[in-house]
Residue, then its C-alpha position, 0 to 999 in steps of 0.5 A: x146034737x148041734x151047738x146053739x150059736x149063742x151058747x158057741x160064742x159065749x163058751x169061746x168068749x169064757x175060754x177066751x178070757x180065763x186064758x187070758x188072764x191065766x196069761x198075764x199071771x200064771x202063765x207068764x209068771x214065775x209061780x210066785x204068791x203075786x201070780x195068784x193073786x193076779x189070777x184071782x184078781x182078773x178072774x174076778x174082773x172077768x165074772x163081772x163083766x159077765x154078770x153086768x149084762x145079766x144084771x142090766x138087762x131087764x132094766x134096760x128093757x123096762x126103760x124102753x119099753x116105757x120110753x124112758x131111754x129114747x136116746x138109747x133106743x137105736x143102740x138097743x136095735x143093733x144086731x148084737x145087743x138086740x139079740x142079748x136080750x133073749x140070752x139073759x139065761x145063757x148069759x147068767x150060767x155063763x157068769x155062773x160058770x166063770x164065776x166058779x172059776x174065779x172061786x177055783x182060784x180063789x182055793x188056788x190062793x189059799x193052796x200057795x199061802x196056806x191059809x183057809x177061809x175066815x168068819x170074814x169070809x163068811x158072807x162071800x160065802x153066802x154069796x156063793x152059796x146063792x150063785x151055786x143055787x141060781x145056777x142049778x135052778x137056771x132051768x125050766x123045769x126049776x122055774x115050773x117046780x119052785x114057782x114065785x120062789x123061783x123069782x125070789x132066790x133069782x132076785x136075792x140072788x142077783x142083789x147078793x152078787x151085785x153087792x158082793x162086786x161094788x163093795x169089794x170095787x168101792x174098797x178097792x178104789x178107796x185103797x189104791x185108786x186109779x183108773x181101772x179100779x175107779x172105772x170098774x166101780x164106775x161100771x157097778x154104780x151105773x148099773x144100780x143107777x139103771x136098775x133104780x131108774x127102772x124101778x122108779x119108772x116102772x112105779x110112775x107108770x102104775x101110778x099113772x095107770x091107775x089115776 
């Protein structure tokens, strides 16, 4: 059975980067507990840079289907982004799948310390008790069998995951700074602008629609 283009270079893009970052910690390291702690820490950045065109996405579609993004029109008609647009499923499983990653090493971190999860773990957790269920429901037949419920843990879950990333950026940013954790939180801030400009023009146009 052929390989989906699609499903070929976001595979290779996953293996890309989780080798990518086992590189710059494990490989290149000596084994130590900061080694892990890196690990954890780019597994994490990768998953999210995953997660953000999944999260974006359809907000960028209702804002140019109601012609709120006019300068963003041309971009969107690029080959590469145009064609993300129908993949948002693949997209999901693939931060789905690094995702996962990032909790293996998580469970990593704990081996080397020898510690375990704490009730202040618990709603990260919950958080990742709703991506297991996203994940194996990202499939037609789960659509077809759960019906609106489907759209509902797929929303509840989205929201979950995307505070789970800009609590843990803004914490990170108001400890140590710098750019990179200022950008990171600058990249989740912008996607909730987008998803609150979505959702507020999407309401204007019913409004206006039925005045």
């Amino acid at each position: 059975m052929p390989i989906d283009r699609a499903t070929l270079i976001a595979t290779l893009t996953l293996m890309v980067g989780l080798s990518l970052a086992f590189g710059f910690s494990l490989g290149w390291g000596d084994g130590a507990t900061q080694d892990y702690e890196l690990f954890t820490r780019y597994t994490a950045r990768l998953a999210f840079f995953f997660f953000l065109p999944v999260f974006t996405l359809g907000a960028l579609n209702q804002l140019m289907a109601l012609n709120q993004l006019m300068a963003l029109n041309l971009l969107m008609k690029v080959g590469f982004v145009k064609a993300l647009r129908p993949k948002r499923r693949l997209l999901g499983l693939t931060f789905g799948a690094a995702h996962l990653c990032h909790m293996t090493a998580i469970l990593m971190l704990h081996d080397q310390r020898g510690t375990w999860f704490t009730a202040d773990d618990a709603a990260a957790l919950v958080i990742y008790s709703l991506l297991v269920l996203q994940v194996a429901t990202s499939n037609n037949w789960s659509v077809r069998a759960m019906g609106r419920s489907w759209r509902v843990l797929h929303w509840v879950a989205s929201y979950a995951i995307f505070t789970g990333f800009f609590v843990t950026y803004l914490a990170r940013f108001q400890e140590h700074g710098g750019i990179i954790f200022g950008g990171l939180l600058t990249l989740a801030v912008s996607a909730w602008l987008l998803r609150i400009a979505a959702f507020f023009s999407r309401r204007r146009a019913k409004l206006a629609a039925t005045s």
